[in-house]
C-alpha positions as CSV (number, residue, x, y, z in Angstrom):
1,X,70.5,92.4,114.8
2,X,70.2,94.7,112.1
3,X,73.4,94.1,110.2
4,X,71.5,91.0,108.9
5,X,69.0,93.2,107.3
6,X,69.8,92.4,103.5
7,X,67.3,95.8,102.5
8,X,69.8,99.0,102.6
9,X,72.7,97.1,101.4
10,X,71.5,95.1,98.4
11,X,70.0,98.3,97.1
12,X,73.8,99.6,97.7
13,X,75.5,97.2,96.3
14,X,73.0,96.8,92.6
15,X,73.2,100.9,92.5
16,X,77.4,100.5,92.6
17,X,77.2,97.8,90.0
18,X,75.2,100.0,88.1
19,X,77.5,102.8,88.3
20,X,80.6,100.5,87.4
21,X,78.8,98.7,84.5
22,X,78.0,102.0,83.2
23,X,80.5,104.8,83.3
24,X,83.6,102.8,83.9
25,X,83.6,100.5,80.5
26,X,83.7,103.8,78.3
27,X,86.4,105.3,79.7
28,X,88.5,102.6,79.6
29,X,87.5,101.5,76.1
30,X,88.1,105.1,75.2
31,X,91.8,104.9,76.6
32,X,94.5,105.2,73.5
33,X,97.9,104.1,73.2
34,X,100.5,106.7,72.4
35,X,102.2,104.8,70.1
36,X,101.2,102.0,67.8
37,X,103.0,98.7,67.9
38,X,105.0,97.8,64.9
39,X,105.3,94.3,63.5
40,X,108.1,92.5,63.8
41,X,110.1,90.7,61.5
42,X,109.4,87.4,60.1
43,X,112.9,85.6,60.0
44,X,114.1,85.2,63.3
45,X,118.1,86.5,63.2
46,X,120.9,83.6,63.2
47,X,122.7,83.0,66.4
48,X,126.0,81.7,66.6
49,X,126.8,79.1,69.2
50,X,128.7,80.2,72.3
51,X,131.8,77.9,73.3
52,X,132.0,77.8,76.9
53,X,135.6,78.7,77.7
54,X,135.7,76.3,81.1
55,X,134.2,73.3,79.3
């Protein structure tokens, strides 16, 4: 049965580990944002309760 034959395959598999470990980190760490996020405000704004007309 050959398809138990662990040779051909585990060399497969370590070489497309090794290709993901190491080109696809630095393309993704190199990814920027197109625009920075801004801070938002510290006081939180003051909401007025809402009366429930049908209550």
């Amino acid at each position: 049965m050959p398809q138990l034959n662990p040779a051909p395959w585990f060399a497969i598999l370590v070489f497309t580990w090794f290709i993901f470990i190491t080109f696809i980190p630095p393309k993704v760490l190199a990814h920027t944002f197109p625009n920075t996020p801004t801070s938002q405000a510290i006081e939180k704004p003051k909401t007025e309760p809402w009366d429930w007309p049908w209550v």
